[in-house]
N, C-alpha and C positions, 0 to 999 in steps of 0.2 A: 387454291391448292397448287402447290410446286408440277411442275411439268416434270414427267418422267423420259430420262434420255434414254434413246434406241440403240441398240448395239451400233445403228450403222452411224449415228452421232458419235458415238466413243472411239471411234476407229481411229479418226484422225489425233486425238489427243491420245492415245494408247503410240502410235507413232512418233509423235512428239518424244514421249517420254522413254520410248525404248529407244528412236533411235538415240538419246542419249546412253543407252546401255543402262538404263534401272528400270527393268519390268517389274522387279517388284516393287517398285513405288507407285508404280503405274498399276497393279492389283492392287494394292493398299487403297489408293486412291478412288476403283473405283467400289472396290466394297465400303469403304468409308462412305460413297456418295450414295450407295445403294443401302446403306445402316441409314444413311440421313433423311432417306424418301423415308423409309417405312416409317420413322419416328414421326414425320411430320403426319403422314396417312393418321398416325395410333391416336397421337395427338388432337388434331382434326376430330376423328371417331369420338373420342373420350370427349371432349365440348358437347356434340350432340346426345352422347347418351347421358352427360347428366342435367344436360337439359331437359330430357324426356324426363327421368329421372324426377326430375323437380314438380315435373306435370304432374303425375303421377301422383306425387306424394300429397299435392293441392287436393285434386280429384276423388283419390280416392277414398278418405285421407287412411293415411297408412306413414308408415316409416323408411326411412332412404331404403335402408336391407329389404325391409317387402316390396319397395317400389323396383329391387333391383329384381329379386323375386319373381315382380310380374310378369317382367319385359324378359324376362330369360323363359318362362313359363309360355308366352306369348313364340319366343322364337322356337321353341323347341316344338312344342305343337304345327305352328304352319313349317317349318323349315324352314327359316328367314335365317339370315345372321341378325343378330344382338344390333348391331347397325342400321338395319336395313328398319328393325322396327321404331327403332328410339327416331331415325330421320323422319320416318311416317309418322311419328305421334307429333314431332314440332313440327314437321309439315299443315300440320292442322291449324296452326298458328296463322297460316297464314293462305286461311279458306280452302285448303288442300282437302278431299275425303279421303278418311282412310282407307288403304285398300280393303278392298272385298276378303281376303280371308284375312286378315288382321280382326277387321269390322265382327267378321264370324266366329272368331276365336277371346276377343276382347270382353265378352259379359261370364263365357266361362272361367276365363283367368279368374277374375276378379271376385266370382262366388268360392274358388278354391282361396284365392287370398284370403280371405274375411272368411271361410269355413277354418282352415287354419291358425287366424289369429284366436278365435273364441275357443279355441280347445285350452 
């Protein structure tokens, strides 16, 4: 994951740039680098959840949409983000346990998923 720079790292390039007399290329630049963190973060996220995703759909077995289903059903109940679970489930991948209220919320998802598919 890219390193995020600190105000007080941007200061000097922020001087750079203005004392050239173009602050606003110097705001352009760093909302531009501050749009480029988050996509990399989003990007990053969206790997691991459709990889859980992919778990999920083996496991359960179920459908992309219900496996997304699950894991939104899973966050919503413990109050996790959608991230926090989908990295706990490929965490598992790699002899990790899942956490304790993941563990405790995981067999009720799973009976609403499959009580809502038979209807």
């Amino acid at each position: 994951m890219r390193q995020v720079t600190t105000p007080r790292e941007e200061q000097p390039m922020m001087r750079v740039v203005a004392s050239a007399g173009d602050t606003a290329s110097a705001v352009e630049l760093l909302e531009l680098r501050a749009e480029n963190q988050q996509l990399s973060r989003a990007l990053e996220s969206r790997a691991v959840i459709d990889q859980a995703r992919g778990m999920v759909m083996v496991l359960a077995p179920c459908s992309s949409e219900r496996a997304w289903d699950l894991m939104v059903d899973i966050s919503q109940h413990c109050n996790v983000k959608l991230r926090s679970v989908a990295a706990a489930l490929v965490a598992t991948t790699r002899d990790e346990p899942l956490p304790e209220q993941i563990q405790r919320e995981l067999p009720g998802a799973l009976r609403r998923l499959h009580a809502t598919e038979r209807r």
